[in-house]
Structure formats: C-alpha cells, structure tokens
N, C-alpha and C positions, 0 to 999 in steps of 0.2 A: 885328350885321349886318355890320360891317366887318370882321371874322374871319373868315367865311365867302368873302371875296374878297380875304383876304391868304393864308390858310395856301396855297391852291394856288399861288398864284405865291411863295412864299418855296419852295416844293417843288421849283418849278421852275424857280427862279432859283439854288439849293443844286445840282442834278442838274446843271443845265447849266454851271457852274462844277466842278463833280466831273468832268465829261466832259471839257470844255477843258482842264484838269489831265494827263487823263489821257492823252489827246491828244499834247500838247505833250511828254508823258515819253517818249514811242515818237520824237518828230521834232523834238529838238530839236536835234538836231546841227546845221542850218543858223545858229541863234541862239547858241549856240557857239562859231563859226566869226566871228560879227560883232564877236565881242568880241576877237578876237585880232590883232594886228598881220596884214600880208601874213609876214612869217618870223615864224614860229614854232617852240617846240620841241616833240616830244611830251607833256614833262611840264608845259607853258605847259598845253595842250590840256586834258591828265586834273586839271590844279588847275579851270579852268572849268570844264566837265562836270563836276567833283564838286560845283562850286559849283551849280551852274544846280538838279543832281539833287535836291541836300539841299533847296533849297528849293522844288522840287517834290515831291517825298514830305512834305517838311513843310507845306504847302499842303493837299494829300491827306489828313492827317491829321488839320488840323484843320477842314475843312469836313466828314468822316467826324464827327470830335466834336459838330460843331456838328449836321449829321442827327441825331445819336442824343437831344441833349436836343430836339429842333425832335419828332422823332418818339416820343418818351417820356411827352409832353403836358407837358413842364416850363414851354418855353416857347413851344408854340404858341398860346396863346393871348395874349399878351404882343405888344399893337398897336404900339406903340411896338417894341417889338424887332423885330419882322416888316416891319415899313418899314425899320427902318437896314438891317436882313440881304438885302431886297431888293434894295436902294438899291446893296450892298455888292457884291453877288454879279453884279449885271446889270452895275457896271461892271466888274466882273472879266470877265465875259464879254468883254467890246465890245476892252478893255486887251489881252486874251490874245489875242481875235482876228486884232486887230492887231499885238501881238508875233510871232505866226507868219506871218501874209502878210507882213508888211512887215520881215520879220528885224531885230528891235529886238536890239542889244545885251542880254547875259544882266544885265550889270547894270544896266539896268531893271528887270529881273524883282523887283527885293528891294522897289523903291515901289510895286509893283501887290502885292508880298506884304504888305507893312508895312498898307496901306491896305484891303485888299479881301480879307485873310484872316486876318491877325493882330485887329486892330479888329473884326471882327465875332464872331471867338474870345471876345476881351476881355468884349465885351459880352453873348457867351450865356453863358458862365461866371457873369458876376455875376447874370444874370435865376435861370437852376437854382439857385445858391447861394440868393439871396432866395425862390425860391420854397419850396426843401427846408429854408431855414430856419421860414418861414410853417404850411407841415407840419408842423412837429416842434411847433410852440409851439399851432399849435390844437387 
C-alpha cells in the first residue's frame, strides 16, 4: 500500500529535480558571476562556467540514470529507496531553487551535487545491482 503513494512522488520529485537542472543550465551565468572576484579575467570566467556546466550535465546525467532503473521496475518498488530518492530530490529542488534566486556562489553547487545527486545515484545503483543480481539466482 505504501508503494502506491511513493512511486508517484519519487516521479515527481526525480522530474522536478530534472527540470531545476535543466533550468539552471540555460541561466546560470548570474551564479557564475558570484563566484568571481569584482576583476576578473575572461579565462577566470570560462574555468567557472566550465566548472558550474560539468556538474550540471553531470547531475543531468545521473538523475536521467537514476529514471531509467526507477522506470525499468528495478527499483520501483524498493520503499526504503523511494524515500531516500524523495528525500533527495525534494531537497535538491528547494537547494537549486534557492541557488538561482538568491545567486549562491557556483561552489555551492558541488554540496547540493555531492548530497542530492551523487548519494541517491550511489544508492539506485546498489538497489538495480541487488535486484538483477536476485533475478539471475531465482
């Protein structure tokens, strides 16, 4: 019964963390700009901007990973993983939010990745593994 009232909000705590991502890749240049001195040089600029990108695309990448086992049925059904991923993704929401209204410095950006996309990666990996391993042996 309580599967029935996780998987949609892991849906949609997953999509709305995909959006804010995606978001923030088109307008980050204001969070870019907070991380730099008042002088700067052009190639100060294109080091952050590449910084801020990679780990935007890599964010992108791994909540994309993380829909494909969530929608694959690996581990949708998996209570315990569907709460941390909620858990995960809603404060990535709330974090990112506020990293673009309130132009957070880009190195921020790497504790809201570290915490809110890497760590829920981590832990869908190991549920699909467990699961496909469970498959093979029954």
């Amino acid at each position: 019964m309580a599967s029935a009232k996780l998987i949609p909000a892991r849906f949609l705590s997953l999509t709305a963390h995909f959006v804010l991502n995606v978001m923030l890749f088109w307008s980050r240049e204001r969070n870019v700009y907070s991380c730099l001195d008042e002088v700067y040089s052009s190639s100060e600029y294109d080091t952050k901007d590449l910084q801020l990108l990679v780990g935007l695309i890599t964010s992108l990448v791994f909540t994309i990973i993380e829909l494909v086992g969530f929608l694959s049925g690996l581990s949708m059904f998996a209570n315990l993983q569907a709460l941390f991923s909620i858990a995960a993704h809603i404060t990535a929401c709330i974090t990112l939010a506020f990293f673009v209204t309130m132009e957070w410095s880009c190195d921020d950006y790497w504790y809201i990745f570290s915490f809110c996309s890497f760590l829920p990666l981590l832990t869908e990996v190991i549920v699909v593994t467990a699961t496909l391993r469970c498959r093979v042996f029954l």
